[in-house]
C-alpha positions in Angstrom: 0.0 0.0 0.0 2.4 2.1 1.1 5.1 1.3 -2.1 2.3 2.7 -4.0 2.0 6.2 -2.5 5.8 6.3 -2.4 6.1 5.7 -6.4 3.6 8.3 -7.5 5.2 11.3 -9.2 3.0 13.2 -6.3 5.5 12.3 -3.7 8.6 10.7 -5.4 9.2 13.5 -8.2 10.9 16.2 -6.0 12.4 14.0 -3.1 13.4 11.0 -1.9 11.3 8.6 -0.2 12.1 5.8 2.3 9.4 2.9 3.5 10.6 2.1 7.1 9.3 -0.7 8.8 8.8 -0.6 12.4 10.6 -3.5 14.8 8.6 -6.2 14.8 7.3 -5.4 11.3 8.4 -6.5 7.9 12.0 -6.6 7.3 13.1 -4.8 10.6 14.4 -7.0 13.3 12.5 -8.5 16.0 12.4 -7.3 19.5 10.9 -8.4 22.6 10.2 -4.6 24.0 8.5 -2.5 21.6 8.1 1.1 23.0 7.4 4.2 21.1 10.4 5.9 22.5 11.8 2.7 20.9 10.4 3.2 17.9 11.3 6.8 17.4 15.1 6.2 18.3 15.0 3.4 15.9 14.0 6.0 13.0 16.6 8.3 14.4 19.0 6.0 13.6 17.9 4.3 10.7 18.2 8.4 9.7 21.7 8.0 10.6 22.4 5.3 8.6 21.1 6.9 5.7 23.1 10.4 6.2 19.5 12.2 7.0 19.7 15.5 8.9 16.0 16.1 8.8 13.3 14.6 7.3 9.8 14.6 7.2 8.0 11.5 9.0 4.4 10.0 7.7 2.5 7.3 9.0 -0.8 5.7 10.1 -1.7 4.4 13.3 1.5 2.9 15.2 3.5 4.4 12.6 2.1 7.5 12.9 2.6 7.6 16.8 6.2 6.8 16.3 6.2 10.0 13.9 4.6 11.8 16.9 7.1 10.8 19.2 10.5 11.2 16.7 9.4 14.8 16.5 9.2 15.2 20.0 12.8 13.9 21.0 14.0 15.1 18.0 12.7 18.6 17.2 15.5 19.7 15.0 15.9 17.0 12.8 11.7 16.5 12.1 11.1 19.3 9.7 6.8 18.6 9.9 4.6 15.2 10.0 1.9 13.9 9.1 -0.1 11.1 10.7 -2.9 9.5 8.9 -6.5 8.9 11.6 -4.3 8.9 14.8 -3.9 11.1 17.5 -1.4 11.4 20.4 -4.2 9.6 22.7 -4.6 6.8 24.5 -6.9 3.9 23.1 -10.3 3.3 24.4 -10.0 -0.1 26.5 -12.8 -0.8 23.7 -11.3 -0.4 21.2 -7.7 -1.8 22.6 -9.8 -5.4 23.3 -10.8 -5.1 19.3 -7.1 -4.5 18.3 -6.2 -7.6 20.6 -8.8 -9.8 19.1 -7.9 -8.8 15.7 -4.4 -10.1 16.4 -4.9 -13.5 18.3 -7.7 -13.7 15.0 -4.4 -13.2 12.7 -2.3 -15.5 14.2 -5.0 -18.3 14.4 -4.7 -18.1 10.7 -3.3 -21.0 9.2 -1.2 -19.5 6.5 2.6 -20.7 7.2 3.8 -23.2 4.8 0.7 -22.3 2.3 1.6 -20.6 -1.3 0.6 -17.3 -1.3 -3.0 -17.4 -3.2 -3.4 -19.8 -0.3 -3.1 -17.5 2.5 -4.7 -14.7 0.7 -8.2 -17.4 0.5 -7.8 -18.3 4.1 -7.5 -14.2 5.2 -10.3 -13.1 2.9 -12.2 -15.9 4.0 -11.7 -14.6 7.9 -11.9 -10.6 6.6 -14.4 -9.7 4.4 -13.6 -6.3 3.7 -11.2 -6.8 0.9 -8.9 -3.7 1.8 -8.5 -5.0 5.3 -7.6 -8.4 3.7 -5.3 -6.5 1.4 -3.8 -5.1 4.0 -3.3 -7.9 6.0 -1.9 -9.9 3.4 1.1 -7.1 2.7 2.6 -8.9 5.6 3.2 -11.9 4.3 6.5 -13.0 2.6 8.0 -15.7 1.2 9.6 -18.4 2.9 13.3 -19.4 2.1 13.0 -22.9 3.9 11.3 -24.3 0.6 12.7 -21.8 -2.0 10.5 -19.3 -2.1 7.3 -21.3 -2.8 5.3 -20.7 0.4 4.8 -18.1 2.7 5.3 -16.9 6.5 4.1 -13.6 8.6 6.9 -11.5 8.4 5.4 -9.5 11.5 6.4 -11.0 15.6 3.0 -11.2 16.5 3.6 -12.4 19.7 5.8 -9.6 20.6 2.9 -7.3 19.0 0.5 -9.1 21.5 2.6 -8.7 24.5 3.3 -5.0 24.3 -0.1 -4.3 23.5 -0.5 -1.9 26.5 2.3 0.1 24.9 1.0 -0.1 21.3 -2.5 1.6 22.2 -1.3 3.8 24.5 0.4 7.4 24.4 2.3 9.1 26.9 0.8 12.3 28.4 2.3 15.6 26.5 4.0 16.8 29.6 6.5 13.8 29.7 7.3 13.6 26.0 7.1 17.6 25.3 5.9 19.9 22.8 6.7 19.9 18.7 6.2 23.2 17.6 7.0 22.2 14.1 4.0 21.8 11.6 1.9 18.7 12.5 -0.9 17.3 10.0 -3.4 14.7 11.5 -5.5 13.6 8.5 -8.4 12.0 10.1 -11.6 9.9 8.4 -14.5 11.5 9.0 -16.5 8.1 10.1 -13.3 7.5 12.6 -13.3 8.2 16.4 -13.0 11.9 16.7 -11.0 14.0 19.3 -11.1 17.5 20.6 -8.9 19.5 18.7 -7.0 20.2 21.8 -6.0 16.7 22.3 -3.7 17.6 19.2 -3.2 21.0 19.9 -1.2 20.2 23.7 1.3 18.8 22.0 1.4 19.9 19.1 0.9 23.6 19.0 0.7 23.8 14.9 -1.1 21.1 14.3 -3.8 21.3 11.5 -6.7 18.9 11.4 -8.5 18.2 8.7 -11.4 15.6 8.2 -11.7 12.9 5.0 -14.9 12.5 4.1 -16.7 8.9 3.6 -12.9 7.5 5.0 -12.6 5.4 8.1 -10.0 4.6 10.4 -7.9 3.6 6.9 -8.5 6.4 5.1 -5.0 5.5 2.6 -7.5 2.6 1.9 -11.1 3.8 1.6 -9.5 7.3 0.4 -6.6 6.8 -1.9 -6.4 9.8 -4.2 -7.7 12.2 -2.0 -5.1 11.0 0.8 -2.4 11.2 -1.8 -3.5 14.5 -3.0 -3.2 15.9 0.7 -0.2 14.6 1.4 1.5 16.0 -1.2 0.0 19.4 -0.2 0.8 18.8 3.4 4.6 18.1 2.1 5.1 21.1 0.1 3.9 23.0 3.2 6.3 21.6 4.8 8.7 22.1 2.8 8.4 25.9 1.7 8.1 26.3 5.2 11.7 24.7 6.2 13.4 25.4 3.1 14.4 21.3 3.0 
């Protein structure tokens, strides 16, 4: 989903664009603790790696957070971000028990050792909105025990599962700080909605906006619109810094 938004001329023609996944996520290593202070140092220094000064940080749900909380240890280097239906809030214990069942429902999933068409059956099967499926199914890769002819999660669930107090949750704004750089939360109108304050305390500049006829995965149910603000929000961001 993401290689998508990262290879149209919108967002690739005029600067360079890097897919980063999380620990515990793709091709990123696996760790037990998974913390977003973790999380943002890792980005720090996957910057490092890459000979990034700044940067500008985009991201949906856990990824988003992370943004959040890059920019707030490490004002300088964030030049703006923008997170995708997520706000620096804690999760209602609601909606934290869904998340939960939505995992131990993913890794009842018999996929491992299937081909790939396979898997995808079984997890449409369990999911019936296809984007969900979709996006489910992007983390599945292919296994080099039988030469590439089967597939495995590529995501630690189990590590997922155990932090799961840390993934939902967000520290309060007073222990992480303010980022008085620009902050875009682009939010699906037929998502939870917060008070704009809840944005505002810790992120003085932040601008909200609202998708409409988007859910919680408004890159899904919204593509082109999404892209189309994004590359707004990044010119922004960008006249604004000079980078």
């Amino acid at each position: 989903m993401w290689r998508n938004f990262a290879l149209n001329d919108a967002i690739s023609r005029q600067r360079d664009v890097f897919l980063v996944d999380l620990r515990n996520h793709g091709e990123s290593d696996h760790h037990a603790s998974m913390t977003y202070e973790e999380m943002a140092r890792d980005v720090a220094r996957f910057a490092d790696s890459r000979g990034l000064e700044n940067y500008t940080l985009i991201g949906h749900n856990l990824g988003a957070k992370t943004a959040m909380m890059t920019a707030t240890l490490f004002p300088q280097r964030v030049n703006g971000i923008i997170c995708l239906d997520t706000a620096p809030a804690t999760t209602a214990e609601d909606k934290k028990q869904l998340t939960l069942a939505s995992l131990e429902q993913i890794k009842r999933l018999p996929v491992v050792g299937r081909t790939r068409k396979e898997a995808l059956d079984l997890i449409k099967a369990e999911f019936k909105d296809e984007g969900i499926a979709n996006f489910i199914a992007n983390n599945l890769v292919y296994s080099d025990a039988d030469n590439h002819q089967t597939v495995e999660w590529s995501l630690n669930i189990d590590a997922i599962i155990a932090n799961i107090d840390n993934i939902v949750g967000y520290p309060d704004s007073p222990s992480v700080g303010k980022y008085e750089g620009l902050a875009y939360f682009l939010n699906g109108a037929l998502s939870v909605r917060y008070a704009d304050e809840v944005f505002t305390n810790a992120f003085p500049n932040a601008r909200v906006a609202e998708v409409e006829g988007a859910g919680h995965y408004i890159h899904i149910d919204k593509g082109s619109t999404v892209l189309q603000l994004i590359g707004e929000c990044l010119a922004e961001i960008e006249a604004n810094t000079g980078r």
